[in-house]
DRENZATOR-500595 format. One record per atom (N, C-alpha, C): x negated, y, z; atom name; residue in three letters. Coordinates in steps of 0.1 Angstrom, whole numbers. Atoms other than C-alpha are relative to their C-alpha. Example, Ala and Ser with C-alpha at 12.3 -4.5 7.8 and 13.67 -1.06 7.14 Angstrom:
BEGIN
       X       Y       Z   at    aa
      -9     -12       0    N   ALA
    -123     -45      78   CA   ALA
      -9      12       0    C   ALA
       9     -11       0    N   SER
    -137     -11      71   CA   SER
       8      11       8    C   SER
end
This chain:
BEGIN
       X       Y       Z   at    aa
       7      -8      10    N   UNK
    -952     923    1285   CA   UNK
       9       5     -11    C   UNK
      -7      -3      14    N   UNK
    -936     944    1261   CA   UNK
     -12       3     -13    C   UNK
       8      -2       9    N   UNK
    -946     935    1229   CA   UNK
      -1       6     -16    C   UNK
      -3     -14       9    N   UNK
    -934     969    1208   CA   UNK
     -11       6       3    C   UNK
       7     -11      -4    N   UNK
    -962     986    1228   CA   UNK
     -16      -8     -10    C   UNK
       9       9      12    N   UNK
    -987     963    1203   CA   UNK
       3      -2     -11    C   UNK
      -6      -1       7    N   UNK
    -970     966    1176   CA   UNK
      -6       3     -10    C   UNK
       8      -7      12    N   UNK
    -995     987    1153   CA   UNK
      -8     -11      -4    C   UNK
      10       6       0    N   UNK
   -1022     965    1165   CA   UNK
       2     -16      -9    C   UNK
      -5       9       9    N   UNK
   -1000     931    1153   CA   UNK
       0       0     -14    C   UNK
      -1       3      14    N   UNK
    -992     942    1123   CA   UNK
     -10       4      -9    C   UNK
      16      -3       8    N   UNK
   -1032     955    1112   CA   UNK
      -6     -16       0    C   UNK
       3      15       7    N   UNK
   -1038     919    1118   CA   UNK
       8     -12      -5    C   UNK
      -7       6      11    N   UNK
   -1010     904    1106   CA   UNK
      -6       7     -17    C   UNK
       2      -4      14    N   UNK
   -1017     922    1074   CA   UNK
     -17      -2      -4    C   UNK
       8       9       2    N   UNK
   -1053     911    1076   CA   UNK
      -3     -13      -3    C   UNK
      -6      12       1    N   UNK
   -1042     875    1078   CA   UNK
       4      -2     -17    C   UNK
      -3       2      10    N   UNK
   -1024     885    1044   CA   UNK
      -9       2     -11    C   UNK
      13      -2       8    N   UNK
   -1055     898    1028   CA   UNK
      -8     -14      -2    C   UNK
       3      13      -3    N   UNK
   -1072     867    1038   CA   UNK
       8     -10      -9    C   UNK
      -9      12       5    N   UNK
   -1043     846    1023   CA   UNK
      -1       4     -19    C   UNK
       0      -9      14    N   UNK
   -1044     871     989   CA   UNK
     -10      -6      -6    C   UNK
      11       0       7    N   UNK
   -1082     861     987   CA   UNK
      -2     -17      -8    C   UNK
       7      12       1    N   UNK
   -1077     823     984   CA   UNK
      10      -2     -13    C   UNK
      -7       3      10    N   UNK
   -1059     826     946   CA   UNK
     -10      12      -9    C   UNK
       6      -8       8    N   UNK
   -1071     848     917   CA   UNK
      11      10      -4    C   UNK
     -13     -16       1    N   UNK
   -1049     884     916   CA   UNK
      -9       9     -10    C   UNK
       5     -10       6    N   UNK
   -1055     910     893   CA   UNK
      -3      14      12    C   UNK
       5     -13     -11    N   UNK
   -1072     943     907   CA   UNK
      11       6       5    C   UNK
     -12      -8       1    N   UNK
   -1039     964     900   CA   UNK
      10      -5      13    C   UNK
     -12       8     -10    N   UNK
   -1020     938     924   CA   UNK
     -10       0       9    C   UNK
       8      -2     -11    N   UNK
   -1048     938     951   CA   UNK
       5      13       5    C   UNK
      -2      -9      -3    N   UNK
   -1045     972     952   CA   UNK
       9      10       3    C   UNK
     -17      -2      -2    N   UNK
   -1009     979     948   CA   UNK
       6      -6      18    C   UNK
      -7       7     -15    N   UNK
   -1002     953     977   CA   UNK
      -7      11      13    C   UNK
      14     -10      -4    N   UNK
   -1034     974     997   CA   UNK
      12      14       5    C   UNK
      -9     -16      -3    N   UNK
   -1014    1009     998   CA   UNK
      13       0       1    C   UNK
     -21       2      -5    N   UNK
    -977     996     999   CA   UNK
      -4      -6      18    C   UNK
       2       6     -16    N   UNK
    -992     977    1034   CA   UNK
      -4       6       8    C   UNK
       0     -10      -8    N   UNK
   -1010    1003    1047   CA   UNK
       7      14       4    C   UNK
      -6      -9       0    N   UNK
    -987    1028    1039   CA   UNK
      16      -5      11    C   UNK
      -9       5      -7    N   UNK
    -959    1007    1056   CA   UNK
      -7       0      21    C   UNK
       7      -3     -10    N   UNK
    -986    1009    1087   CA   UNK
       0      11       6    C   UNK
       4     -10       0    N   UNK
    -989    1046    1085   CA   UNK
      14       0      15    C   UNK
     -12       2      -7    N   UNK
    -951    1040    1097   CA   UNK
       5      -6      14    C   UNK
      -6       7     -14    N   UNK
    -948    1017    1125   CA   UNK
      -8      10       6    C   UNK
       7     -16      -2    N   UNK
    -977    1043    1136   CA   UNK
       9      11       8    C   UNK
      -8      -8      -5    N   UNK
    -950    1065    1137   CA   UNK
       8      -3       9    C   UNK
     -12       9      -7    N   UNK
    -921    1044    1149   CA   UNK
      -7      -5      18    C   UNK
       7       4      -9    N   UNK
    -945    1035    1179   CA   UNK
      -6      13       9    C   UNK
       8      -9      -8    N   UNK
    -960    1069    1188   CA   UNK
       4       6      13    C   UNK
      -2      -4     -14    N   UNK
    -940    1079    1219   CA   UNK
       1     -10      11    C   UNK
       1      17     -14    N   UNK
    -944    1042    1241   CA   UNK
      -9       3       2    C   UNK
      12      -4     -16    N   UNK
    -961    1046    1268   CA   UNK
       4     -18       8    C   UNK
      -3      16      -9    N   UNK
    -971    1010    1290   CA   UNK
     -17      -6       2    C   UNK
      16       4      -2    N   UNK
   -1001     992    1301   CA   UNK
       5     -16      -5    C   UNK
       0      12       5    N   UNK
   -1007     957    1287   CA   UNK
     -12     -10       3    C   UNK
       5       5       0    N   UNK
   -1027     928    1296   CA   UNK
     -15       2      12    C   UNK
       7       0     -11    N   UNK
   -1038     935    1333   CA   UNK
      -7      13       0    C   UNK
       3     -11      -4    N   UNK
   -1040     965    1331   CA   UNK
     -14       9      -7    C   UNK
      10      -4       3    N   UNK
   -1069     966    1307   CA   UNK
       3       8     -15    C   UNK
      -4      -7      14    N   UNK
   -1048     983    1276   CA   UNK
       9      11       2    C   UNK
      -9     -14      -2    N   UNK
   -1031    1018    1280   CA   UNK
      10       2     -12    C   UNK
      -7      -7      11    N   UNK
   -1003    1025    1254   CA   UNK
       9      13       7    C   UNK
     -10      -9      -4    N   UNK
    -998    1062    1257   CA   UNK
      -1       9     -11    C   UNK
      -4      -7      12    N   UNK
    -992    1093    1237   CA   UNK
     -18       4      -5    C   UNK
      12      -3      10    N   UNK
   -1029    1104    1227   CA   UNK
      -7     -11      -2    C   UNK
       1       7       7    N   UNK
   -1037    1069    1223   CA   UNK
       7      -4     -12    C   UNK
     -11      -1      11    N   UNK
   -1007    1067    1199   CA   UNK
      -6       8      -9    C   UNK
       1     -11       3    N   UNK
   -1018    1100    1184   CA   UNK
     -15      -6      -8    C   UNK
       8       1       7    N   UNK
   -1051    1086    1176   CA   UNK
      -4     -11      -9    C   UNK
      -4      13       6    N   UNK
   -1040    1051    1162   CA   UNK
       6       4     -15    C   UNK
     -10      -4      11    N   UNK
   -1016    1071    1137   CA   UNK
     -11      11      -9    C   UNK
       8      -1      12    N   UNK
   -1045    1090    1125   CA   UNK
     -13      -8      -4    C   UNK
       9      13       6    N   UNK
   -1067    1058    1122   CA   UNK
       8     -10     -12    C   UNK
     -11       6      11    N   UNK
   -1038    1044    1100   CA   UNK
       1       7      -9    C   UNK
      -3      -9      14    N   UNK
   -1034    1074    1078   CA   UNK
     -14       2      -7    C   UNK
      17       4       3    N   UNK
   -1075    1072    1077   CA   UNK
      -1     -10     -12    C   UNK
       1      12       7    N   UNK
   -1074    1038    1064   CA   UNK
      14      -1     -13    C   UNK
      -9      -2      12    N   UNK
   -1040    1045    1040   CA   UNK
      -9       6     -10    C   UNK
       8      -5       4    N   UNK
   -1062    1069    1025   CA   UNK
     -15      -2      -5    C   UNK
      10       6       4    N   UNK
   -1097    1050    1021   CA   UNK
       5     -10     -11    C   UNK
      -3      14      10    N   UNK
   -1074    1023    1004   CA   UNK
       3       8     -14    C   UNK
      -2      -5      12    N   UNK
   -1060    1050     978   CA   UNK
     -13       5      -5    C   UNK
      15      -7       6    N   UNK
   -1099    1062     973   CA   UNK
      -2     -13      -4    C   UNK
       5      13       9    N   UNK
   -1108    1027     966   CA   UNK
       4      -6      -7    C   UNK
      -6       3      14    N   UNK
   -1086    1023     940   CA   UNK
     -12       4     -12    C   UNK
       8      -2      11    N   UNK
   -1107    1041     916   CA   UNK
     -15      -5       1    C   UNK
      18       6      -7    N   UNK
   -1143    1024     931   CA   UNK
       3     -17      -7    C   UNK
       1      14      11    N   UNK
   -1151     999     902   CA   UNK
     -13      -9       7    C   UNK
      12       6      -8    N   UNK
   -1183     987     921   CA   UNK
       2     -11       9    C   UNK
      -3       6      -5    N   UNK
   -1165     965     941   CA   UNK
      10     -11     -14    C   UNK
      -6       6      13    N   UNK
   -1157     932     922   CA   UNK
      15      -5       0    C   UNK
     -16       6       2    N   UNK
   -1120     918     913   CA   UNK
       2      -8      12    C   UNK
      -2      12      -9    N   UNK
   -1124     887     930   CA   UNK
      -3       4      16    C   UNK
       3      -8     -12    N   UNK
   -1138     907     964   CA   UNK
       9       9       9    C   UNK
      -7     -12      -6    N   UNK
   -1111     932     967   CA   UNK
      10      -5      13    C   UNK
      -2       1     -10    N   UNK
   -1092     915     991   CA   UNK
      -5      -2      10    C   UNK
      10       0      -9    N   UNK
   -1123     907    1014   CA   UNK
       2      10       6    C   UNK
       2     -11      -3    N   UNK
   -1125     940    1013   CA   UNK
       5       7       6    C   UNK
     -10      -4      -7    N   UNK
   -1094     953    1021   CA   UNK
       4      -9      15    C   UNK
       0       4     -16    N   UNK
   -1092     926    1050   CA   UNK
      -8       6       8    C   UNK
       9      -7     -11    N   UNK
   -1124     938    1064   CA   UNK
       5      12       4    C   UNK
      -6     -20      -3    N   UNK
   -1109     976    1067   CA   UNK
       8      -5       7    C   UNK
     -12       3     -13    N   UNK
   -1082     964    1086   CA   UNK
      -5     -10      10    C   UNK
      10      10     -12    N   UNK
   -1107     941    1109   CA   UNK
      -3      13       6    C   UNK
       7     -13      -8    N   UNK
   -1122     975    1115   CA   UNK
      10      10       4    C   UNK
     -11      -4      -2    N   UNK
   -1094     995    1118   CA   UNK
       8      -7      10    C   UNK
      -5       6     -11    N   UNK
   -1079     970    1143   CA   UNK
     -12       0      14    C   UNK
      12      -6      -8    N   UNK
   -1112     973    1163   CA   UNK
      -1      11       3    C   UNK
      -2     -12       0    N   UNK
   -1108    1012    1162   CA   UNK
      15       1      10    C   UNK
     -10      -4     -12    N   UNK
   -1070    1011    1174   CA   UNK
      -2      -5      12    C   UNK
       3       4     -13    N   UNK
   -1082     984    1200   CA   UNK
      -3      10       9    C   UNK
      15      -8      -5    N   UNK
   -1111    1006    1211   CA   UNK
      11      14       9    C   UNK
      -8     -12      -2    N   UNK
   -1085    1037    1215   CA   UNK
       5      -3      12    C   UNK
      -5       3     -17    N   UNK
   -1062    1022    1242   CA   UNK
      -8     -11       9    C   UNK
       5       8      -7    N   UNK
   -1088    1002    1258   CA   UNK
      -4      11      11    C   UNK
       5      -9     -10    N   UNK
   -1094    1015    1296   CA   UNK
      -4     -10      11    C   UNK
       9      10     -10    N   UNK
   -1119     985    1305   CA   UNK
     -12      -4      -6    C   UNK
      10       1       7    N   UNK
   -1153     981    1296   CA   UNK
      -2     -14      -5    C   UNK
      -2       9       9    N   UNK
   -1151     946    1283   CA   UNK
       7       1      -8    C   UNK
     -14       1      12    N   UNK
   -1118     953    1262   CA   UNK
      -8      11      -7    C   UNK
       7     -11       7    N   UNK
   -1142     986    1251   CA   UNK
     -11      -8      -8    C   UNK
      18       7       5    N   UNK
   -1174     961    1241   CA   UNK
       6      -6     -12    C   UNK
      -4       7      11    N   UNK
   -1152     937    1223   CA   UNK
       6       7     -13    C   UNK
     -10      -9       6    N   UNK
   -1131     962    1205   CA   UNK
     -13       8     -13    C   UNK
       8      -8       7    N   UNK
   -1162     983    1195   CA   UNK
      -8     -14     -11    C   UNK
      12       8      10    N   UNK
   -1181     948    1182   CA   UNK
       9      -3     -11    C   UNK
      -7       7      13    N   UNK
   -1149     936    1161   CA   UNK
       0      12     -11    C   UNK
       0      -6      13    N   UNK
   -1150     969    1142   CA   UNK
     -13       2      -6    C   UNK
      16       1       2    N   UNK
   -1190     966    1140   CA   UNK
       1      -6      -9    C   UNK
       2      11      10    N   UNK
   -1191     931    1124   CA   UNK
       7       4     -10    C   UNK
      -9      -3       8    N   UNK
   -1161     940    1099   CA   UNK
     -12      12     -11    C   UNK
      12      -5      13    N   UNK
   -1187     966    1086   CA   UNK
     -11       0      -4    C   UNK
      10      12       8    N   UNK
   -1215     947    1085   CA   UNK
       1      -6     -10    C   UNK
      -2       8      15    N   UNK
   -1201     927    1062   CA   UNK
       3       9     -14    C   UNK
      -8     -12      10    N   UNK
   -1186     957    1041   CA   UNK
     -16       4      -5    C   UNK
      14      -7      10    N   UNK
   -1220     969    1031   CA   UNK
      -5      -7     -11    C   UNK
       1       2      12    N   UNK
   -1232     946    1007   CA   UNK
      10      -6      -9    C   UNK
     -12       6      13    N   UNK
   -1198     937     990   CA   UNK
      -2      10     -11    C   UNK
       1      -7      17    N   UNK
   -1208     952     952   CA   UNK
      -4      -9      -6    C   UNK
       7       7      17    N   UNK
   -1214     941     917   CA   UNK
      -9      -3       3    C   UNK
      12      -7       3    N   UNK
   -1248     958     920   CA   UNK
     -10      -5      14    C   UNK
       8       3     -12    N   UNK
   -1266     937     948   CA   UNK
      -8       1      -3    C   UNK
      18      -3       0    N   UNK
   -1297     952     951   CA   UNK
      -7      -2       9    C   UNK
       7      -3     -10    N   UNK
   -1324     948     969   CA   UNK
       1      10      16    C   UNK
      -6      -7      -9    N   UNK
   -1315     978     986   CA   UNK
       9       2      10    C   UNK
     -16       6      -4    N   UNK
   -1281     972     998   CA   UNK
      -5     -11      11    C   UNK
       4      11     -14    N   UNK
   -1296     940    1014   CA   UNK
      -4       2       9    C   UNK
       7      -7     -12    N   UNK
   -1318     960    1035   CA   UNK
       6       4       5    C   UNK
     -13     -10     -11    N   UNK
   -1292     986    1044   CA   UNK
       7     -10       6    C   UNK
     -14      13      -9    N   UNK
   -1267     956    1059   CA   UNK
     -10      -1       7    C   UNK
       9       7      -9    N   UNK
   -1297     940    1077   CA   UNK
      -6      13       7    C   UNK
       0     -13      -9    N   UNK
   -1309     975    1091   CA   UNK
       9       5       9    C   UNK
     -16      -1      -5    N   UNK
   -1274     978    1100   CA   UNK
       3     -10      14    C   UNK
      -2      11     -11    N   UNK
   -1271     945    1117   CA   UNK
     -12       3      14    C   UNK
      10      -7      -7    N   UNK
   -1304     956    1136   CA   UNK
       7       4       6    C   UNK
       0     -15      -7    N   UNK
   -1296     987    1150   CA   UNK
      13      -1       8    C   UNK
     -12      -1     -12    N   UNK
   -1260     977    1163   CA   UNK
      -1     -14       5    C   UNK
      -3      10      -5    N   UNK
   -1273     947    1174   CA   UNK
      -9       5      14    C   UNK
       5      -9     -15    N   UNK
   -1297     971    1198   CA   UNK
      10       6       9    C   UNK
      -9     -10      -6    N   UNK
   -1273     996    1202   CA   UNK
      13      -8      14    C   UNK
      -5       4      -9    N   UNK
   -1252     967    1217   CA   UNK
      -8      -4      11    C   UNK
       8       2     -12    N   UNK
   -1279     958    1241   CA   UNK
      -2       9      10    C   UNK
       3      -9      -3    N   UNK
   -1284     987    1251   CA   UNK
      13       4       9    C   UNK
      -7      -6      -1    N   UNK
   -1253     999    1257   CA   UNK
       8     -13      14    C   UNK
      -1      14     -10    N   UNK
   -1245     960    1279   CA   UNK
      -3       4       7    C   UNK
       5      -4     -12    N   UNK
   -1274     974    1300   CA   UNK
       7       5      11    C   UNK
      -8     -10      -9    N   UNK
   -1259    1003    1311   CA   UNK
      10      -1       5    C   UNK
     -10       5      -9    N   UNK
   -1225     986    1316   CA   UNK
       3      -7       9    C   UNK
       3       8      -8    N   UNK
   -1241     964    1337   CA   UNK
      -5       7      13    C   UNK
       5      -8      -7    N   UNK
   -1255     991    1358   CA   UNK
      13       6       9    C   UNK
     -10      -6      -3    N   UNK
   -1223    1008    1361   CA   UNK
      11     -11       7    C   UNK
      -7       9      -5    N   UNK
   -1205     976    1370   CA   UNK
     -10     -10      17    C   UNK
       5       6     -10    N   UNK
   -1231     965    1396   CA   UNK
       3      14      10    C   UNK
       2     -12      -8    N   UNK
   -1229    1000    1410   CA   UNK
      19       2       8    C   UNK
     -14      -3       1    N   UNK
   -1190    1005    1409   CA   UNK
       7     -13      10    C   UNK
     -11       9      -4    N   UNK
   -1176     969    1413   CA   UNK
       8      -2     -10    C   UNK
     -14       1      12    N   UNK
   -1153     973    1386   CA   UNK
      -1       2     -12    C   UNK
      -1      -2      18    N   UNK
   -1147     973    1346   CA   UNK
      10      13       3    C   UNK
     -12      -8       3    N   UNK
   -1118     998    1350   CA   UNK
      -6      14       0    C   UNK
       4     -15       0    N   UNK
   -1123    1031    1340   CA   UNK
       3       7      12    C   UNK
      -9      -8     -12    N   UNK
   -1099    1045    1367   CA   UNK
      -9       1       9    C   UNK
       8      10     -15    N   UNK
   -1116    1025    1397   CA   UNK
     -17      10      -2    C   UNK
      12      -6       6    N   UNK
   -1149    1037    1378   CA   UNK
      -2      16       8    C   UNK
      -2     -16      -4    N   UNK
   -1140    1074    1378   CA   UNK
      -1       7      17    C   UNK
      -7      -3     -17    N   UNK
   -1124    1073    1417   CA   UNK
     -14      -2       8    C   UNK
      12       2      -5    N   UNK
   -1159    1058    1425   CA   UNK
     -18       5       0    C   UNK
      22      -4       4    N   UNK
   -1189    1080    1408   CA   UNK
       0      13       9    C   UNK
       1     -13     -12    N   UNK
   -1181    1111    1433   CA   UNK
     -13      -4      11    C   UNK
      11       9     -14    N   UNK
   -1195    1091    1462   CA   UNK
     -12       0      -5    C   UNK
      15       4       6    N   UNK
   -1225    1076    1441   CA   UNK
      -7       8      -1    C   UNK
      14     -12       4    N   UNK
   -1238    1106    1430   CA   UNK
      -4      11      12    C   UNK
       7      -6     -17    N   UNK
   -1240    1120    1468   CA   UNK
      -9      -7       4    C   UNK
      11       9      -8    N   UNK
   -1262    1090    1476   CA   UNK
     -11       0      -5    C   UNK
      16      -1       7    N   UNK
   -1300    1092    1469   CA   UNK
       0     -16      -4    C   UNK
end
């Protein structure tokens, strides 16, 4: 396994990890936020450094190729970019901001997963790690309101159907097919849809 062709994905959770490690001291906002955009901005990069590998990884269930690359590098410059907006976003408290900034890069690693994933389990997991990550993002503020509470728990709801829902149907497609793989998938719905 070459492991350059994971490289983005490493270092979104390594740098998670660091968030995490940030949150268990008391930092000023200024240094939260400084660390925040020097780390994702160093991400933007491997990003780059990374965009022409091409490889499959881990049985075949992870694709690194160029428009997965292509769309990793603008989920990195995404997330460089949210972190320089949430500089000026006082509503979020001191002691939080690292939380914060880990979760973005939970969901953002969930997103690049999701990208080169070409197997519907590595697609399920991928899609729920950047779910939960913004579950929790919802009511991180000063200003816990009533409101807020609801929205997260409406939240949790609705993608906790959406993943039922969505199980169903992969269950359907995997009883029908045989297979998780997209490919296999693809090579097999011609036939299906000729048969009553």
């Amino acid at each position: 396994m070459d492991v350059v062709l994971f490289l983005p994905e490493t270092y979104l959770l390594l740098m998670a990890l660091a968030f995490f490690c940030q949150s268990l001291w008391k930092s000023s906002a200024q240094l939260n936020q400084g660390i925040a955009v020097f780390l994702t901005g160093i991400g933007v990069f491997i990003n780059l450094y990374t965009l022409n590998m091409t490889g499959d990884l881990f049985y075949q269930a992870y694709r690194v190729d160029l428009f997965s690359q292509t769309f990793k590098l603008l989920l990195s410059v995404g997330l460089f970019l949210i972190v320089i907006l949430c500089r000026k976003n006082k509503s979020i408290e001191e002691r939080l901001q690292p939380e914060f900034f880990m979760f973005l890069c939970v969901s953002a690693l969930g997103l690049m997963l999701m990208v080169s994933s070409v197997e519907l389990i590595t697609i399920l997991i991928s899609m729920e790690l950047s779910s939960y990550s913004l579950y929790i993002l919802i009511p991180i503020s000063k200003d816990i309101s009533h409101g807020r509470i609801e929205a997260a728990v409406k939240y949790i709801i609705f993608g906790a159907a959406a993943t039922g829902i969505m199980l169903f149907g992969m269950s359907y497609i995997f009883g029908l097919t045989q297979s998780t793989y997209l490919s296999e998938i693809m090579n097999k719905m011609p036939e299906l849809i000729g048969q009553p």
